[in-house]
C-alpha positions as CSV (number, residue, x, y, z in Angstrom):
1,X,66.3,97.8,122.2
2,X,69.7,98.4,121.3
3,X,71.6,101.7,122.5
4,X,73.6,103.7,119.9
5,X,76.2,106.3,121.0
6,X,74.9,109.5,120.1
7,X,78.4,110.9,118.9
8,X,78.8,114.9,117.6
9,X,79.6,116.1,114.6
10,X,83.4,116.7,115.7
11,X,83.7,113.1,116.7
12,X,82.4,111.4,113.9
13,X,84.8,113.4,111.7
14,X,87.5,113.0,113.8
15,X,86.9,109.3,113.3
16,X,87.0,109.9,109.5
17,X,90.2,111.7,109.7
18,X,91.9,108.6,111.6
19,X,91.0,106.4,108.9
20,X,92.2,108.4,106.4
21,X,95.2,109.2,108.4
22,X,95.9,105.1,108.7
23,X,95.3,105.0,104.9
24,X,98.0,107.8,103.8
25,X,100.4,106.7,106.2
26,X,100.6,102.9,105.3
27,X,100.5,103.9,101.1
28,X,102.2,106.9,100.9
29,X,103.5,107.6,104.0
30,X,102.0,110.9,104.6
31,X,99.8,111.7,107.7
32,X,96.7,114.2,108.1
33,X,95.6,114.9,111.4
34,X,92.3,117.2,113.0
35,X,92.7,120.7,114.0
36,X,89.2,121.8,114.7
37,X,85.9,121.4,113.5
38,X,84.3,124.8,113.4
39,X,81.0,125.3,112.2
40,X,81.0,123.8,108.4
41,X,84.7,124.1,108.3
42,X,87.6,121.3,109.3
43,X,90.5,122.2,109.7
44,X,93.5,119.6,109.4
45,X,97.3,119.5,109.1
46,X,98.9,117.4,106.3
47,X,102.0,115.6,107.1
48,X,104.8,113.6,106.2
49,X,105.3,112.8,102.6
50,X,102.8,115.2,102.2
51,X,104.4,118.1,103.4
52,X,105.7,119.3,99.9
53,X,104.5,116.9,97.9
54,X,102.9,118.3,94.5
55,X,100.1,115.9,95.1
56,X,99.1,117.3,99.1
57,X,96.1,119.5,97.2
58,X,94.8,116.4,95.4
59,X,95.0,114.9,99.1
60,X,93.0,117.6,100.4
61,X,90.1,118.0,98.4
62,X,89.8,114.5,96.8
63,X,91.2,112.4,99.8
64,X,89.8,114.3,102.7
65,X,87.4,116.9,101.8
66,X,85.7,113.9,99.4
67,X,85.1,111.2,102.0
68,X,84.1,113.9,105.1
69,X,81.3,115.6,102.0
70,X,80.1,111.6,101.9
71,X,79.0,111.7,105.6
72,X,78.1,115.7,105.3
73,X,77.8,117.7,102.1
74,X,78.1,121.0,103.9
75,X,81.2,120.5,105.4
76,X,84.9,122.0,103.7
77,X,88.4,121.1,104.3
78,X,91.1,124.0,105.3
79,X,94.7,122.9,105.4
80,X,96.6,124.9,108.2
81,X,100.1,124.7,109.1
């Protein structure tokens, strides 16, 4: 028998978030980063290239939002400063 970490909600998307953050940085030289995870909300920061960039909302919701919703559907993206 194998044992598995049992890892929260809060971890397994802060994982996500590192990925993607290791993603935007190397192509576009942005960065996102974890705020909080509270209740079916994350909140992250969007850096970088991304801070003004015409493109950051498209980051948000299709980037971020999209691959956290693959792991859990009930879960939305917030962008705070």
């Amino acid at each position: 028998m194998v044992d598995v970490p049992n890892f929260s909600v809060e971890e397994q998307v802060r994982g996500l978030i590192e990925a993607l953050d290791g993603y935007i940085q190397n192509y576009h030289g942005g960065s996102v980063e974890l705020v909080a995870v509270e209740g079916n909300t994350v909140k992250v920061r969007l850096g970088g290239a991304c801070l003004g960039c015409p493109l950051s909302p498209v980051t948000l919701k299709g980037w971020v939002e999209g691959t956290i919703r693959k792991f859990f559907p009930d879960m939305h993206v917030e962008s705070v400063s």
